[in-house]
LUMMARVO-430946 format. One record per residue (C-alpha): residue in one letter; z negated, y, x negated. Coordinates in steps of 0.05 Angstrom, whole numbers, padded with zeros to 5 digits, always signed. Each point is the difference from the previous one (the first is absolute). Last residue first. Example, Ala and Ser with C-alpha at 12.3 -4.5 7.8 and 13.67 -1.06 7.14 Angstrom:
2
S-00143-00021-00273 A-00013-00069+00027 
***
This chain:
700
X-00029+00220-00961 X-00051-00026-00063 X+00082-00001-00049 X+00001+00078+00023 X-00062+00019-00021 X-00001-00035-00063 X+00072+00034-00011 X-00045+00069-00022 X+00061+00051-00009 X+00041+00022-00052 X-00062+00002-00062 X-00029-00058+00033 X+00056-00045-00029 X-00007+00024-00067 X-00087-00018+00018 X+00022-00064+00011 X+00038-00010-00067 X-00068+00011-00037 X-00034-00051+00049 X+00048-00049-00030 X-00009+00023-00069 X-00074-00002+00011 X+00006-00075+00027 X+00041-00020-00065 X-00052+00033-00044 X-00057-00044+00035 X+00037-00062-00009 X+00023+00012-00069 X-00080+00022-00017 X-00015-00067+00039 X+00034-00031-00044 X+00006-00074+00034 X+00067+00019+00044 X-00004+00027+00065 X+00066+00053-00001 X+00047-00057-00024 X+00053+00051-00014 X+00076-00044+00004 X+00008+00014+00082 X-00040+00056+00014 X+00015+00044-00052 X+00078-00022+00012 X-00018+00025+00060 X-00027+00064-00001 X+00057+00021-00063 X+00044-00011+00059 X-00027+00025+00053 X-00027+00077-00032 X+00061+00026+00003 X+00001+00012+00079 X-00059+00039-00019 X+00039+00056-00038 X+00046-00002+00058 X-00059+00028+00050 X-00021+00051-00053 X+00076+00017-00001 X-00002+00013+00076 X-00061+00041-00009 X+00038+00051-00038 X-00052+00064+00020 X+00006+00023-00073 X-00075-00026-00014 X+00020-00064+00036 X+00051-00012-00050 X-00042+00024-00063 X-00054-00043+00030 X+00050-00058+00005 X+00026-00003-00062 X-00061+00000-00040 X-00033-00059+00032 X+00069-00034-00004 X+00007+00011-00067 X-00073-00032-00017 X+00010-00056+00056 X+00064-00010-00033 X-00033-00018-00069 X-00059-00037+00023 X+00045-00049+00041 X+00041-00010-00070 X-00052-00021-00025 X-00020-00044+00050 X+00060-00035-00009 X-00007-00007-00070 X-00065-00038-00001 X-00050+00031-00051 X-00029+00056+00042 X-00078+00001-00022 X+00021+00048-00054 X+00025+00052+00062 X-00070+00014+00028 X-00010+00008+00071 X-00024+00049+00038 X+00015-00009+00080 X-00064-00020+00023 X-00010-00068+00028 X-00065-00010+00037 X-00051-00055+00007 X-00021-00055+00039 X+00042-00049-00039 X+00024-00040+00053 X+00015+00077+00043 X+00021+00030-00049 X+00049-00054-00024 X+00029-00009+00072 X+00010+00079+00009 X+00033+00001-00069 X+00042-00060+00024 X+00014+00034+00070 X+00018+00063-00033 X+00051-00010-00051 X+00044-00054+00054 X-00009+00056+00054 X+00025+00053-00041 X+00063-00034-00024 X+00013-00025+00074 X-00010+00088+00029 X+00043+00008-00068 X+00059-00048+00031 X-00006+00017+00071 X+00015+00068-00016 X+00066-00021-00034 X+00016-00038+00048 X+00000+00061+00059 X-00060+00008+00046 X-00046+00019-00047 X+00039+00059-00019 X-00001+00031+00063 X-00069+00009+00008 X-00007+00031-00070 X+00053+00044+00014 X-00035+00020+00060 X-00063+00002-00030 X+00013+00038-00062 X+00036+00043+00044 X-00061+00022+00038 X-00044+00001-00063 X+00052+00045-00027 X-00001+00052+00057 X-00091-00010-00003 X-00006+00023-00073 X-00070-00014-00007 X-00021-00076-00004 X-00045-00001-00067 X-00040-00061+00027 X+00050-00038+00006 X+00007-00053+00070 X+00050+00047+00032 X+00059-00034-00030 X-00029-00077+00023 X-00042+00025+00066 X+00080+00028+00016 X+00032-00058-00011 X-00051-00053+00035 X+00007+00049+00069 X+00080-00010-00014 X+00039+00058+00018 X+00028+00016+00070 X+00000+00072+00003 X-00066-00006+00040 X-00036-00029-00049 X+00025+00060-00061 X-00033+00052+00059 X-00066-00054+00010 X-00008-00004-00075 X+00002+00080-00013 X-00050+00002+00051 X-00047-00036-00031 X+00021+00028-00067 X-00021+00073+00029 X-00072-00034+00024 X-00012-00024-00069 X+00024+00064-00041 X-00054+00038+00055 X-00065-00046-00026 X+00032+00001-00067 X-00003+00078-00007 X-00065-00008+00037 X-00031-00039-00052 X+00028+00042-00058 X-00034+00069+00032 X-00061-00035+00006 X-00034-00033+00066 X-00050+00024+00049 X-00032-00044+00049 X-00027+00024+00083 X+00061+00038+00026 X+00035-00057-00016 X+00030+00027-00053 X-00018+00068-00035 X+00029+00021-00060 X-00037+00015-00072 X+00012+00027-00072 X-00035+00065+00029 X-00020+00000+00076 X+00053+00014+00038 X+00027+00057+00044 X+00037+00049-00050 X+00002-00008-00072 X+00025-00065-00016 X+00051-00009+00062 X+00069+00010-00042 X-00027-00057-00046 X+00016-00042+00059 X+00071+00012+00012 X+00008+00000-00075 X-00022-00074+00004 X+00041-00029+00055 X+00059+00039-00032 X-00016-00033-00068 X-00008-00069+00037 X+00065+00008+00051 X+00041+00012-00074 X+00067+00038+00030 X+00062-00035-00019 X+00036+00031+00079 X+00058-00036+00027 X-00002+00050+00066 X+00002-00055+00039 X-00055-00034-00047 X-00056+00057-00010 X+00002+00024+00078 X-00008-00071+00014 X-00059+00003-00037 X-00029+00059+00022 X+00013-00013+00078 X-00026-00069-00007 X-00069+00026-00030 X-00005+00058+00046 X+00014-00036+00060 X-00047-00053-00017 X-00044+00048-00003 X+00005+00033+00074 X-00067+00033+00003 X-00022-00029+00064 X+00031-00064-00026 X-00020-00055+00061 X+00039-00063-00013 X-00053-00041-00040 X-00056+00050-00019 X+00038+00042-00058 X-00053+00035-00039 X-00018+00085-00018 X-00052-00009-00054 X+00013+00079-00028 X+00035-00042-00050 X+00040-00021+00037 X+00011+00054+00039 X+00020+00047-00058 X+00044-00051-00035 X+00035-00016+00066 X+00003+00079+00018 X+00022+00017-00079 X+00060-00048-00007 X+00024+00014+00072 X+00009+00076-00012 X+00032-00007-00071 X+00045-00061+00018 X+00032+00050+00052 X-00008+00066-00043 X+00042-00045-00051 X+00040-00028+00039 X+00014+00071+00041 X+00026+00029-00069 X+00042-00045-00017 X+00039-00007+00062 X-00008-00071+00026 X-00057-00005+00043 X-00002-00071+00037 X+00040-00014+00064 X-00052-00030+00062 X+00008-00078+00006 X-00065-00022-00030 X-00050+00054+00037 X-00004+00073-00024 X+00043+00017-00061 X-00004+00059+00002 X-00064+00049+00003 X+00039+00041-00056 X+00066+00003+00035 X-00007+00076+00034 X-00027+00024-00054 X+00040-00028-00048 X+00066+00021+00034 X-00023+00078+00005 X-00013-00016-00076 X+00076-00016-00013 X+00015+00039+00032 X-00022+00067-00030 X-00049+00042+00037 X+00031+00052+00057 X-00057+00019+00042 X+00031-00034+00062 X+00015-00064-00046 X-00071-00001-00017 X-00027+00007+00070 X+00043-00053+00014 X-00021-00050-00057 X-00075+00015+00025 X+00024-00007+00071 X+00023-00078-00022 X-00059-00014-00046 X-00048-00001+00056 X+00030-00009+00067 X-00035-00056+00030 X-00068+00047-00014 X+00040+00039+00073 X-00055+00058+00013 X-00031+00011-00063 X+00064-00007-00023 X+00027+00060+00041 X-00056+00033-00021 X+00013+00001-00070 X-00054-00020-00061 X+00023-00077-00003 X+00067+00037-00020 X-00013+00024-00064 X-00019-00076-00017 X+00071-00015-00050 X+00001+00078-00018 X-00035-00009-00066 X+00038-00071-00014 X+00071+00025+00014 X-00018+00071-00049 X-00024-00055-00049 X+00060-00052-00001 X+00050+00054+00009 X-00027+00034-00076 X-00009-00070-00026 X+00071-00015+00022 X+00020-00077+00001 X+00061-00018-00025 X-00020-00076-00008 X-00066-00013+00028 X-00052-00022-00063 X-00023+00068-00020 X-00004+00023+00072 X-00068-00041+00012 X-00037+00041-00043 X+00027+00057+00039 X-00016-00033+00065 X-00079-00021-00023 X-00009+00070-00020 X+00018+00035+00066 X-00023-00054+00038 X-00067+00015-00031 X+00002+00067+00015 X+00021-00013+00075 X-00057-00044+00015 X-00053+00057-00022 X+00037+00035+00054 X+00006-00059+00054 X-00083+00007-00013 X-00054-00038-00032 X+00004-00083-00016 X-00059-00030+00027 X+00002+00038+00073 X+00077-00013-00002 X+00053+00047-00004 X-00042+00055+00037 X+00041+00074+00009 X-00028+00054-00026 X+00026+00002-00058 X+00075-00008+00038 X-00009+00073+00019 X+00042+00028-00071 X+00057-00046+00014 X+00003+00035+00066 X+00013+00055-00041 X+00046-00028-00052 X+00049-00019+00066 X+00011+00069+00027 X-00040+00033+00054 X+00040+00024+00061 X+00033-00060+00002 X-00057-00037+00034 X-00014+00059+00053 X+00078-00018+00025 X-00014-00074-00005 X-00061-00003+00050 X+00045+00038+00040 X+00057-00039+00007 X-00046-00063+00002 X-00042+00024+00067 X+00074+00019+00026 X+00023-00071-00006 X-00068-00022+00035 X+00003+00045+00061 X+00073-00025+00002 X-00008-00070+00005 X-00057-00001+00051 X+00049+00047+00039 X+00051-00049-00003 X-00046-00060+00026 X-00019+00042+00053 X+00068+00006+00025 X+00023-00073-00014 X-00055-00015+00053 X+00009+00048+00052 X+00051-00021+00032 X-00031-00075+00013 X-00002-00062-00043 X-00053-00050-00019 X-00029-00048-00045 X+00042+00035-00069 X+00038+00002-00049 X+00020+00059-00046 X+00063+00021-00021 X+00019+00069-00041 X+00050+00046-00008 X+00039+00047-00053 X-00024-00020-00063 X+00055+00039-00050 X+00033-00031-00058 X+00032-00066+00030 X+00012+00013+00061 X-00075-00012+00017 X-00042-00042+00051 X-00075-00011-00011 X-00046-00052+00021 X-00061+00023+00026 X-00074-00014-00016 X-00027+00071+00006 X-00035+00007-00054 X+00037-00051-00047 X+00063-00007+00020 X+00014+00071+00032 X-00044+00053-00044 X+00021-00044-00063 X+00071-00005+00010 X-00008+00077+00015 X-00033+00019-00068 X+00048-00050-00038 X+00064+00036+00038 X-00032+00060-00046 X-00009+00058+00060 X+00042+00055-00009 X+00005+00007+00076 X-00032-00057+00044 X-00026+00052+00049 X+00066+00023+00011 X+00033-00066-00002 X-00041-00017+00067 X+00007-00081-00010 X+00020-00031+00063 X-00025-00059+00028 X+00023-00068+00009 X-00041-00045+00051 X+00008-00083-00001 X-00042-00030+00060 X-00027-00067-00034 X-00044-00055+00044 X-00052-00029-00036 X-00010+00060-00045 X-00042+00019-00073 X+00026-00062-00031 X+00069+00024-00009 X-00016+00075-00014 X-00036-00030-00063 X+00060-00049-00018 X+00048+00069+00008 X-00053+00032-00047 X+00000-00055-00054 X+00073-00002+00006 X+00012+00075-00021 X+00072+00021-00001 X+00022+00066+00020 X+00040-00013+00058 X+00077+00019-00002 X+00035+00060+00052 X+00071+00004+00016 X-00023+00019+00072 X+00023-00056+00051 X-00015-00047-00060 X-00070+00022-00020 X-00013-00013+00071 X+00029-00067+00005 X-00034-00018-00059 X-00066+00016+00026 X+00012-00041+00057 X+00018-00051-00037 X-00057+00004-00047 X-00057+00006+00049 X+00022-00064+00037 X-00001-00038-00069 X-00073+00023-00012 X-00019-00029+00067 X+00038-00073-00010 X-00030-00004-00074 X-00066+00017+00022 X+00006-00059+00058 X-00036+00003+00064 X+00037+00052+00042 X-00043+00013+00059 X+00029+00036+00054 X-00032-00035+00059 X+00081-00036+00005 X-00026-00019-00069 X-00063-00038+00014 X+00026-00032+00059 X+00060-00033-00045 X-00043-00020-00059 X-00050-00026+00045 X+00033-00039+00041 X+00005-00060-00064 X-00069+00003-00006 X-00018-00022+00075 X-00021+00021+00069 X-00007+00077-00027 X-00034+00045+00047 X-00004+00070-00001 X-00040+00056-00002 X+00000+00066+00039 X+00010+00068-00047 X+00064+00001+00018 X+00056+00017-00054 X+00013+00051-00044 X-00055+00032-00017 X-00044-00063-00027 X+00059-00044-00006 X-00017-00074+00032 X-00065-00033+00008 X-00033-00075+00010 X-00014-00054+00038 X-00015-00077-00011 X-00070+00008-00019 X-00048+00001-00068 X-00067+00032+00010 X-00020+00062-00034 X-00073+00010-00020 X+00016+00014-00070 X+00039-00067-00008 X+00014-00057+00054 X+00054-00052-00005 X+00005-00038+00071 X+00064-00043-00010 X+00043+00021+00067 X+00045-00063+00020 X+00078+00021+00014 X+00032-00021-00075 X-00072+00011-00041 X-00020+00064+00025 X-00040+00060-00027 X+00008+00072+00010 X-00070+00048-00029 X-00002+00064+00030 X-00023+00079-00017 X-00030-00012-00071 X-00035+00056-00037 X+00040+00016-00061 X-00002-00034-00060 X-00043-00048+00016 X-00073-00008-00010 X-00054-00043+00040 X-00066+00016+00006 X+00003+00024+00067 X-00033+00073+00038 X+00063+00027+00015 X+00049+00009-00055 X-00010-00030-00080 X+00051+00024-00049 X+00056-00030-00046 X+00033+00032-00062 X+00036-00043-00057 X+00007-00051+00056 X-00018-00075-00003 X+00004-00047+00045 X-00066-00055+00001 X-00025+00015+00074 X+00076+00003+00031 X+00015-00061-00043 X-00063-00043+00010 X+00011+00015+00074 X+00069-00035-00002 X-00018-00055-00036 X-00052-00020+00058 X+00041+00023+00055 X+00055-00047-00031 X-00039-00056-00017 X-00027-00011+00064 X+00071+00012+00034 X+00029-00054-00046 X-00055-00057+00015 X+00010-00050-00045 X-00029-00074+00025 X-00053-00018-00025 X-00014-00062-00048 X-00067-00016-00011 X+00005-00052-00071 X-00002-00076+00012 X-00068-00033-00043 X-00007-00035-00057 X-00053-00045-00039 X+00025-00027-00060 X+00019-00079-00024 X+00001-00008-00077 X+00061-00028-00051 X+00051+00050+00010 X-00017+00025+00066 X-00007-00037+00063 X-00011+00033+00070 X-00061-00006+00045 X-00019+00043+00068 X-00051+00039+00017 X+00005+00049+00068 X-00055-00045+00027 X-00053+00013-00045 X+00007+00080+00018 X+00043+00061-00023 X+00000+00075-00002 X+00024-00004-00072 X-00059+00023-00041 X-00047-00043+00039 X+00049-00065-00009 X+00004+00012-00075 X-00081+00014+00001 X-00019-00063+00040 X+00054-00042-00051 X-00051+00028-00063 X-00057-00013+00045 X+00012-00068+00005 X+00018-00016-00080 X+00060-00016-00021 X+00031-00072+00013 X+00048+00016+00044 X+00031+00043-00054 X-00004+00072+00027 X+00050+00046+00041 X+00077+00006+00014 X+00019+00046+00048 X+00072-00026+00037 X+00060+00049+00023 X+00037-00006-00062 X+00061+00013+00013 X-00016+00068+00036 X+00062+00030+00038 X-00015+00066+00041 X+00027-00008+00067 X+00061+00052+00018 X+00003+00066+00028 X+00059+00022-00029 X+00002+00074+00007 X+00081+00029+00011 X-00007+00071-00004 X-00055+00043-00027 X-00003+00070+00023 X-00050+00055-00023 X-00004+00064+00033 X-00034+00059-00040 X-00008+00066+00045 X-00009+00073+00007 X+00052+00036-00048 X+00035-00062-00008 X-00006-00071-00042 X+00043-00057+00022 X-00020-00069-00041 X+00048-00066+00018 X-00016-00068-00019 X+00047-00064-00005 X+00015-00066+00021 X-00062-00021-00002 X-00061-00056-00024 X-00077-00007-00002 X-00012-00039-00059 X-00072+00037+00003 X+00019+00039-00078 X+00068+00008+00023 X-00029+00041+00065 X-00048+00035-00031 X+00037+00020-00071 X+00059+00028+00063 X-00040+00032+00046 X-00044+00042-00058 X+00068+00015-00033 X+00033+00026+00064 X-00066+00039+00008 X+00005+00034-00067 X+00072+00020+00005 X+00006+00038+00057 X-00076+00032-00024 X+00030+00014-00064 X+00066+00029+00036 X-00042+00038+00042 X-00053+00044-00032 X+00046+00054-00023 X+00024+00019+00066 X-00074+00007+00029 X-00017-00052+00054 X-00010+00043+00070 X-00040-00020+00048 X-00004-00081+00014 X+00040-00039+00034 X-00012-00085-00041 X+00053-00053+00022 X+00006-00073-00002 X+00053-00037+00027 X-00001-00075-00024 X+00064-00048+00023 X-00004-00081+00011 X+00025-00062-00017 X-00019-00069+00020 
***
């Protein structure tokens, strides 16, 4: 027998961001429960909208569970009285229910296991429950006078298994067959649904559209009919549109117009920012000029648009103005008012910040190619000017962009106009990187000093939540370093960073972490190199090199020069795919397992001195001789940035490896021999460690 689960949860309004996790969370909770109790389907649907979660799974096979062994098998009939008492005690069982059975060689007491049958609507209510009470939202709140927490109080619980109501109950809400349409737009009187499949249908003709994907495409058509009647394109902005999306059930698409008067000399940054993000409207342009806007909404009338329009333009004229005082003033004075603005209660003011990034960018413009030192301080001075404005104040989103048009307005060079406006950049993995020389090195400037500031300040990462966006910082500064092919040491710029903060808020030759320990200057430097590599591993991760590769090259101690580290590792990775590669990771592993073998009988270690009288065999001369060369070779070739020749140095090592290994008896009676043989060995090793350390590649 088959059946069909309808389960749905009204509530007030979910918040847009909250409901692809919770989409996703209660298919997963369904799915684990229902594998885990060999309860089988077809398949499961989640619909998530402004007001509800409905969960569909087709096609349940209510079947028997299957237990082979449906027999309890208990002590030898020779145990002792109370020993068979106890079995039968523990199992609900009396005399009577004994029977028998042979075993190997003895005869044991048994009895037939209980066997009930599977109740589906039991297990149901019961699994449901644990879900509602068990879900998890990022914010939920207690209503009435129960202990229970949703997200938002609950309206009606819908239950039925094909036409049969199962009775979940949560918050003082009972399950039932009914439920409601469209809050505006249809009646507020319930209705009933006989069975899942009528659902779908009743729910809609109530104005209900259940799927995101469904809603979101309905706001895109008719948008694009609009922009198409009017030679008009929409300003992109998904995570908006999926925002609008889950704010409706039912989408009425209204375009408004922008009053260009209002909107005059306004940056198109200034009004994408008033619409999306204040207002939470998409915007429609011809390309240069933002001309209308759409919003979405519950319900339509006259006055609707209207109102929305004169939202619009109260807040359009609010930014004309708040610009007009702003350029006033030029850029050096608000410069001037950054003092007393906070940075960080550890760390002093955005002014005190400023200095430093003024040093920390021109020290940083020695390794950028064509970098101007006289750009790269003027860029660096006005970077924060605008954190000072009004119009800032009033939209932070904008930082960085009004500071490069202010700057543009009061005619500064390029150049720096772009450096302002790109110094934030990159934010997130797929945002564009600096690239001008000045902006990358105001860019790694900025970030360099907040992560080395914060960190030390004992700012921490707890699992996702970054309040002061570090990981940001870090991934920002070293993928600002290689797109821009940047040699710039990450330890010496880790370390003039912090020598910059010697005479203002710490104690002397002292940083606080933790807000409880202090550490020196050198343990912080590694405390911050540390959580930079981390990152550095996850970026060379995600561009598909080998996790084993990249513990191999990162593995030195005197890692500093993160763009050749990267191709170290790609090379690397590559190379041990091709014979060749295969060939020195096999020459490795033969030196190393006998040396770890030796160690390990011996229960001592190898070093890697050895003295050349104790070579009398001619093979192992000859060993000697091209580890000497090769040792040489390869730090000049590394030192030049070859690493491919350091790679074909090792190649050579095979053959002089194994005519060692196959004419060298390596434990002969001299133990001096034996011991010098080792050393050479464990001498070679350390060649090898000099590219990258293979150990860690041969444990993967």
């Amino acid at each position: 027998m088959s059946s069909q689960l309808l389960f749905e949860c009204l509530s007030e309004e979910i918040p847009s961001r909250m409901q692809n996790s919770a989409a996703a969370q209660a298919k997963g909770y369904v799915v684990n429960t229902f594998n885990k109790n060999n309860v089988k389907f077809a398949s499961i649907e989640v619909f998530i909208t402004a007001r509800r979660i409905t969960l569909f799974v087709d096609n349940i096979g209510i079947t028997e569970p299957k237990d082979s062994n449906n027999e309890i098998k208990g002590p030898h009939v020779n145990a002792p009285k109370n020993a068979v008492e106890g079995f039968l005690k523990k199992n609900g069982k009396s005399e009577i229910d004994l029977f028998v059975r042979r075993v190997s060689n003895g005869d044991f007491y048994f009895i037939k296991k209980d066997v009930y049958p599977f109740n589906i609507q039991e297990f149901l209510k019961n699994q449901l429950e644990e879900m509602l009470k068990n879900f998890s939202w990022p914010k939920s709140m207690r209503w009435s006078e129960r202990k229970e927490r949703w997200v938002r109080p609950i309206k009606n619980i819908l239950c039925i298994l094909n036409d049969e109501i199962i009775p979940v109950s949560f918050a003082g809400v009972a399950a039932c067959n009914t439920t409601y349409g469209h809050r505006f737009l249809s009646s507020d009187m319930a209705f009933t649904v006989k069975t899942p499949k009528d659902y779908f249908e009743l729910i809609e003709k109530n104005n209900v559209i259940l799927q995101p994907d469904k809603r979101k495409q309905y706001i895109l058509n008719q948008i694009d009919k609009f922009t198409k009647e009017r030679n008009l394109q929409l300003e992109k902005n998904d995570y908006l549109l999926n925002e609008l999306t889950g704010f409706i059930e039912w989408p009425i698409v209204l375009f408004g117009e922008v009053n260009q008067e209002k909107s005059l000399g306004l940056p198109k940054e200034v009004m994408l920012s008033i619409i999306n993000t204040q207002q939470k409207y998409l915007a429609l342009s011809n390309g240069k000029r933002i001309s209308h806007f759409v919003t979405v909404v519950n319900v339509n009338n006259d006055e609707v648009i209207k109102g929305h329009e004169k939202i619009l333009e109260a807040r359009l004229a609010d930014a004309q103005f708040l610009i007009s005082q702003d350029k006033k003033e030029n850029l050096d004075y608000y410069v001037k008012k950054l003092d007393s603005i906070l940075f960080h209660a550890s760390l002093g003011s955005v002014g005190e910040k400023v200095k430093r990034i003024i040093t920390l960018s021109k020290y940083i413009a020695i390794y950028v190619p064509h970098a101007s030192l006289i750009k790269v301080e003027r860029a660096a001075y006005l970077a924060k000017a605008d954190l000072a404005t009004s119009i800032v104040k009033e939209f932070p989103e904008l930082q960085g962009m009004i500071g490069g048009y202010y700057a543009s307005y009061f005619q500064e060079d390029e150049e720096i106009v772009e450096a302002i406006t790109g110094h934030y950049k990159p934010i997130g993995l797929e945002q564009e990187c600096p690239k001008s020389s000045t902006a990358v090195a105001v860019a790694i400037a900025d970030k360099i000093d907040g992560l080395v500031g914060l960190i030390a300040a004992g700012e921490k990462i707890s699992g996702s939540y970054d309040q002061f966006g570090l990981r940001r910082m870090a991934i920002g500064v070293i993928r600002t370093i290689l797109e821009n092919n940047l040699h710039v040491p990450i330890r010496l710029l880790i370390d003039k960073s912090l020598s910059l903060y010697s005479k203002l808020v710490f104690t002397e030759g002292t940083m606080l972490i933790d807000r409880s320990n202090k550490l020196n200057r050198e343990q912080i430097s590694e405390l911050v190199l540390k959580f930079c590599l981390e990152r550095f591993r996850v970026i060379l991760k995600s561009r598909g090199i080998g996790q084993d590769v990249i513990d191999s090259i990162l593995h030195k101690a005197d890692v500093d020069d993160l763009l050749m580290a990267e191709k170290q590792a790609v090379m690397l990775d590559c190379y041990l795919n091709t014979p060749k590669g295969e060939q020195i990771l096999s020459s490795y592993k033969r030196i190393s397992n006998i040396v770890n073998k030796a160690e390990k009988n011996d229960n001592t270690t190898y070093d890697t001195s050895y003295d050349e009288k104790f070579l009398v065999e001619s093979e192992e001369i000859a060993l000697s001789s091209h580890v000497i060369a090769a040792r040489k070779n390869i730090r000049q070739a590394i030192k030049n940035s070859h690493f491919n020749v350091a790679l074909n140095e090792l190649t050579g090592f095979a053959p002089f490896i194994n005519q060692f290994m196959d004419n060298v008896k390596i434990d002969c009676d001299s133990s001096e021999l034996k011991r010098n043989r080792l050393s050479l060995l464990a001498n070679i090793a350390s060649v090898f460690h000099l590219v990258a350390d293979f150990n860690l590649i041969l444990k993967q």
